[in-house]
C-alpha positions in Angstrom: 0.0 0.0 0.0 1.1 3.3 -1.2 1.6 5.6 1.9 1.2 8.8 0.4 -2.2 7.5 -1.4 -3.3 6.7 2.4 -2.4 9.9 3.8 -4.3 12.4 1.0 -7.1 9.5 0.1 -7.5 7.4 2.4 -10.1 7.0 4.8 -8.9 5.6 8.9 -11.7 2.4 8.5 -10.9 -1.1 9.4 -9.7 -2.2 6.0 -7.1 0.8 5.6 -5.7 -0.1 9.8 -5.6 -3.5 8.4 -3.8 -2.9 5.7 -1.1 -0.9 8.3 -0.9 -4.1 9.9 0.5 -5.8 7.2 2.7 -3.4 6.2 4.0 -2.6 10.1 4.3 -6.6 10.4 5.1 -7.2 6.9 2.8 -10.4 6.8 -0.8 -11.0 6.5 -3.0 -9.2 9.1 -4.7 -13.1 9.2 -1.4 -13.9 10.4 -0.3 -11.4 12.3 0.3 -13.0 16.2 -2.7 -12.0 18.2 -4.2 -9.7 15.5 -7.5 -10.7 14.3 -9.1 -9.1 10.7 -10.5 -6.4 12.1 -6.9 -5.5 14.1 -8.3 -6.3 17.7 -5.2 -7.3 19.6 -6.1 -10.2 21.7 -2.7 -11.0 23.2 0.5 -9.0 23.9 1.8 -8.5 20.6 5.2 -6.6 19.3 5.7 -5.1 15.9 9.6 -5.2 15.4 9.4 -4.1 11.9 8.2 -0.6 10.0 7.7 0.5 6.9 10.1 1.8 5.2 7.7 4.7 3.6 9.1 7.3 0.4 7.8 10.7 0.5 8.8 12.9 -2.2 12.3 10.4 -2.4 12.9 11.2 1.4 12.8 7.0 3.3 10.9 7.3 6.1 12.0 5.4 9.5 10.5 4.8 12.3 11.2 3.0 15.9 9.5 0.0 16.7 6.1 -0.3 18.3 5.9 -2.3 20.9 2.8 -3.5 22.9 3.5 -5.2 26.5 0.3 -5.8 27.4 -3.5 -6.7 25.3 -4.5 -3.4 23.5 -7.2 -2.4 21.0 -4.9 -2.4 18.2 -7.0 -0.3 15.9 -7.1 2.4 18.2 -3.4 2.4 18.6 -3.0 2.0 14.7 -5.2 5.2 14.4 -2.6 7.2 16.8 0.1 6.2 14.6 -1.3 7.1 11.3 -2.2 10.2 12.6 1.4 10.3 14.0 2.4 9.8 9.9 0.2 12.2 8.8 1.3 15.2 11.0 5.0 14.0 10.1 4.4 13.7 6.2 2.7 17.6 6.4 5.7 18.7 8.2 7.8 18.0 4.9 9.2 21.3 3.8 9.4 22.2 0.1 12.6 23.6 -1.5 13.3 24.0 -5.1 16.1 21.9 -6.5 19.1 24.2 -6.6 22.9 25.1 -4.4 21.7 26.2 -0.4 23.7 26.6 3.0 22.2 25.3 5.8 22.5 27.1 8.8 22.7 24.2 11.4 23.1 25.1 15.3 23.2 22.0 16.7 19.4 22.5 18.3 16.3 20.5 17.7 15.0 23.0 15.0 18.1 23.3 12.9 19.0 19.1 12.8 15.4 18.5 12.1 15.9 20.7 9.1 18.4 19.2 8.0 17.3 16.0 8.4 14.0 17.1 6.3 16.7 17.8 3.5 19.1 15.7 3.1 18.8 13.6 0.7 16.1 15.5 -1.3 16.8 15.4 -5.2 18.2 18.0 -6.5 19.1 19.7 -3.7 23.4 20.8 -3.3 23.6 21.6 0.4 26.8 23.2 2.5 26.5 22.7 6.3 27.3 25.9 7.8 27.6 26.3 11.6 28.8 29.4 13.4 30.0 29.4 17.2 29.2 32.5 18.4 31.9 32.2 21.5 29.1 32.8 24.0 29.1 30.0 25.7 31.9 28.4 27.4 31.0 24.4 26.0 29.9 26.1 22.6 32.8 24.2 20.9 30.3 20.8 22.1 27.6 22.0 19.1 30.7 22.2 16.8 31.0 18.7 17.4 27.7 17.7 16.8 27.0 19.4 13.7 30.5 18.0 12.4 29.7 14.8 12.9 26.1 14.8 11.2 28.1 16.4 8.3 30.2 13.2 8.5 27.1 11.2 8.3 25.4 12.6 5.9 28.2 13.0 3.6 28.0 16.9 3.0 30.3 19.6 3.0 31.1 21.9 6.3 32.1 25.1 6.9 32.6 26.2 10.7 33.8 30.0 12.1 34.4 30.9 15.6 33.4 34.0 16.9 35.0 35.9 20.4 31.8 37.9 21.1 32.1 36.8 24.2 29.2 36.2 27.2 28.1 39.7 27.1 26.8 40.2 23.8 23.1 40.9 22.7 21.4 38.9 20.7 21.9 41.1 18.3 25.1 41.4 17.6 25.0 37.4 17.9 22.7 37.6 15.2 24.7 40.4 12.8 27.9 38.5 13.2 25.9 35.1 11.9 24.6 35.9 9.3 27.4 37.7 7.6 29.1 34.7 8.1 26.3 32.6 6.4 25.7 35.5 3.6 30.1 35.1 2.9 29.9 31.3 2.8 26.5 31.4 0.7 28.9 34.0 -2.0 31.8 31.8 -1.4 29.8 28.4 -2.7 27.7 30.5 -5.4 24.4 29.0 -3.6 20.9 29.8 -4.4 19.9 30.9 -0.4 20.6 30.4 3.2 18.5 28.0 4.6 17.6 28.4 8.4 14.9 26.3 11.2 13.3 29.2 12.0 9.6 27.6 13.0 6.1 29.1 14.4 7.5 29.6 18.0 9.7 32.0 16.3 7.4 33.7 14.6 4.9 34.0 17.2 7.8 35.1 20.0 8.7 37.7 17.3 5.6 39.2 16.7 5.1 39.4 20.7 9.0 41.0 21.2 8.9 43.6 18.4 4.7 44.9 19.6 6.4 45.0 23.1 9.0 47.5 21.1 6.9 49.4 19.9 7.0 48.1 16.4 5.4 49.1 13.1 3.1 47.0 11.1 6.1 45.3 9.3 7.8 44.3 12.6 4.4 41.6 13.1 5.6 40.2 10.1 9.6 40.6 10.4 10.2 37.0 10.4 9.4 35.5 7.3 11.5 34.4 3.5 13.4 36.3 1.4 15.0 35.8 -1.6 18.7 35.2 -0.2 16.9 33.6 3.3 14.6 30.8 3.3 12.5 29.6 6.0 10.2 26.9 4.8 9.3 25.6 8.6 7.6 28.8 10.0 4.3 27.2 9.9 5.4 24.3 12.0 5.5 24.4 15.5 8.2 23.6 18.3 6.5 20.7 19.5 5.8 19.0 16.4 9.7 19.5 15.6 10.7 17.4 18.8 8.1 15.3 18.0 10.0 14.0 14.7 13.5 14.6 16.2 12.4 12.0 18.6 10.4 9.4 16.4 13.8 9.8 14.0 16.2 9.2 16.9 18.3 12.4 16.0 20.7 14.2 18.8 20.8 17.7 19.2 22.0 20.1 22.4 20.1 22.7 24.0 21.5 25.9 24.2 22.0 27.3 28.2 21.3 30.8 27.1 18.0 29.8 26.1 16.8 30.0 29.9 18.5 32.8 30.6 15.4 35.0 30.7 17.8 38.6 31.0 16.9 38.3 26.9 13.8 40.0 26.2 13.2 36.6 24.1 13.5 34.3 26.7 11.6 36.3 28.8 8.6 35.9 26.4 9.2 32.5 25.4 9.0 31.1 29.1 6.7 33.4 30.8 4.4 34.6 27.9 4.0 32.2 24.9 4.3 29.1 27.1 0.9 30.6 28.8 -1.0 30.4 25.3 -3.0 27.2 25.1 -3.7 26.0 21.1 -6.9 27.8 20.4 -4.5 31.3 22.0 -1.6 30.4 19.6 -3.6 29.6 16.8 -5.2 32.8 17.1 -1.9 34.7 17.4 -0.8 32.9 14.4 -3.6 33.7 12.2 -3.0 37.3 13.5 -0.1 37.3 11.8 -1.2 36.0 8.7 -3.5 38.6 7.8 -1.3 40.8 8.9 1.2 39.0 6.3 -1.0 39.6 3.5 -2.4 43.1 4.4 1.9 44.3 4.4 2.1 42.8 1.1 -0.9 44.9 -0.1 0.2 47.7 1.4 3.5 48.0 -0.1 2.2 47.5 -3.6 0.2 50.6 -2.6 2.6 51.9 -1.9 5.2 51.4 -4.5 2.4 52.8 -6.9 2.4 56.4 -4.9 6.2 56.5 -4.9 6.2 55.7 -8.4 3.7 57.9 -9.6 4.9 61.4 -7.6 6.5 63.7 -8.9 9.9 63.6 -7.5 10.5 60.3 -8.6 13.5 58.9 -7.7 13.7 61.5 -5.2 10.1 62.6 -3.3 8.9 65.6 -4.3 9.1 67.8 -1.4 5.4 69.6 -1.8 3.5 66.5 -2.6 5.5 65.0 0.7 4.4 68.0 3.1 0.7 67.8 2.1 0.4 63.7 3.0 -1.0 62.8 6.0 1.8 62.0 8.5 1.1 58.2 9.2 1.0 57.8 5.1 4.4 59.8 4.7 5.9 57.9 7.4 5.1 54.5 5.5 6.1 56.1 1.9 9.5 57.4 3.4 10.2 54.1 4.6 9.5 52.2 1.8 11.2 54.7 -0.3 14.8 54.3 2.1 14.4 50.6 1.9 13.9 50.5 -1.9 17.6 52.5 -1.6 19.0 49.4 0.4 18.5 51.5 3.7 16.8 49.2 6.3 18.9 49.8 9.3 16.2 52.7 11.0 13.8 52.1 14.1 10.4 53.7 14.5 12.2 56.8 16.2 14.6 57.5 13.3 11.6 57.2 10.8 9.2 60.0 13.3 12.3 62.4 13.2 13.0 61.7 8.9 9.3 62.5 8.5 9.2 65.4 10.7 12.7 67.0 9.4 12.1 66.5 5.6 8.2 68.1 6.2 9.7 71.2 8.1 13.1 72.1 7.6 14.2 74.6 5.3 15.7 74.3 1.9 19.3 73.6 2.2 19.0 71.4 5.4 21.0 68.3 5.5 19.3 65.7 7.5 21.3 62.7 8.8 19.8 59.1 8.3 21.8 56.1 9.7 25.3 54.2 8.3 27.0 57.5 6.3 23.5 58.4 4.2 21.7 61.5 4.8 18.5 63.6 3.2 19.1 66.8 1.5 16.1 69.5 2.1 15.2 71.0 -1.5 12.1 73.6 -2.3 11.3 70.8 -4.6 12.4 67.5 -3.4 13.9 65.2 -0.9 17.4 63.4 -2.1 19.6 60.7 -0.6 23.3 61.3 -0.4 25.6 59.1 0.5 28.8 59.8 1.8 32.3 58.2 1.2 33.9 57.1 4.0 
């Protein structure tokens, strides 16, 4: 029996169970010790061998199932295919093509990477940072190397000296350019990283606690350089599979260490949310996904069509509501590369560029600032 056909057409009677049974036993069900047809277990029983399922050229494995004492054995069945099922949604979907994946040595990354190895058409490059955080960092080092080993793939390691004072995000700056130099240095496609719904959702939470924007609900998400094809999965589900797989990973100490804002949220807030809360939160973020993506076509449209273009024409800026020229100078620095501003840079680039007179020189972020015309607003950017 054909497990994908089971999963998207098949319907959890007794005939379908009992074809599991043969499959999990590899014999009969009529023969099966202490099965009968329908799959009523009427003795202890022990299934030593599994199926050895393909999914989109990925095999399957699973641990044996075991059953010390008399059980229903169709209801158990039912469990397990259900088990399948969640697994087999949980596959991610790449397109064939060069990637480096970032692998940490945690639960989310090794799943990841266990998800893709293997896949055809896919050209992967193990990439593991060590931050030089922690004091037993160089133990995730060792892990990652050795599933490297196993798997047969390339890996590229750096260590860092940030040291055990450094915020989380200059953890994360130094990272990825070290991801973005060995994606350039192998000519890949994208970075690949584990990012997964706990992630989003603890994102969402930290940057409204900031004092975010509308894009900081939806900060965490793909772009064409990053791919995250697990943010729809959550943490549970992950350990779920990285324990019915039998894969090792490490936990990271500074993951309780609830000094980081993130922590804080993961351990006191989120882990407060029942399902129906998280699903909510989720769906939140969604719409909020789809309404950003709307909105910046809007507003690419406006920037487009003013007069300035590519500067902003100064008039057509001063007469704008100030929430609408907020969101048009924004999009207008990012279109410029610019990305590196907070909330508070953007209130006092509206402000300035509205009031100050012609001739004014107003300083961005990174070496760029905004020169004041009578007719426009211009970027200049200055050589260092």
């Amino acid at each position: 029996m054909d497990f994908k056909q089971v999963v998207d057409e098949g319907e959890l009677n007794d005939f379908v169970l009992v074809k599991f049974m043969e499959i999990l036993c590899q014999e009969p069900a009529g023969h099966c010790q202490g099965v009968a047809v329908l799959g009523v277990c009427l003795v202890p029983v022990e299934i030593c061998r599994m199926p050895h399922a393909t999914l989109d050229g990925v095999e399957l494995e699973y641990k044996p199932l075991k059953f010390k004492e008399p059980v229903d054995i169709r209801f158990s069945l039912q469990l397990y295919v259900f088990h399948l099922v969640e697994l087999y949604s949980m596959q991610v979907d790449i397109e064939p093509g060069n990637y480096v994946v970032a692998v940490s040595g945690g639960v989310d990354s090794v799943v990841l990477l266990d998800m893709l190895r293997g896949r055809p058409g896919l050209e992967l490059v193990i990439a593991h940072y060590d931050h030089g955080i922690r004091s037993d960092s160089a133990q995730d080092r060792l892990l990652v190397e050795r599933l490297a080993q196993s798997y047969k793939l390339p890996f590229v390691y750096e260590e860092g000296r940030l040291g055990p004072g450094a915020s989380e995000a200059t953890a994360r700056q130094a990272r990825y350019a070290f991801l973005e130099r060995v994606r350039q240095e192998h000519n890949a496609v994208a970075i690949i990283t584990a990012h997964q719904q706990d992630d989003v959702l603890e994102t969402a939470i930290l940057n409204i606690l900031r004092g975010t924007g509308r894009k900081g609900l939806t900060s965490l998400a793909s772009t064409p350089h990053i791919l995250r094809p697990m943010l729809d999965i959550p943490k549970q589900q992950l350990i779920a599979y990285a324990r019915s797989r039998g894969l090792q990973w490490r936990e990271d100490s500074t993951n309780t260490d609830e000094r980081y804002l993130r922590n804080y949220i993961r351990h006191r807030l989120l882990s407060r949310f029942d399902e129906a809360a998280r699903a909510q939160l989720a769906a939140i973020v969604e719409r909020m996904r789809l309404l950003n993506k709307e909105i910046d076509v809007q507003i690419l449209a406006l920037l487009q069509a003013q007069p300035g273009v590519p500067d902003i024409g100064r008039r057509w800026f001063i007469q704008l509501p100030h929430a609408v020229a907020k969101e048009l100078l924004a999009s207008w620095l990012r279109g410029h590369g610019i990305r590196n501003f907070d909330t508070k840079t953007l209130e006092r680039l509206t402000v300035a560029g509205k009031t100050l007179r012609p001739g004014a020189v107003i300083d961005v972020v990174g070496g760029v600032s905004i020169r004041v015309g009578a007719d426009k607003l211009a970027l200049i950017h200055h050589e260092r």
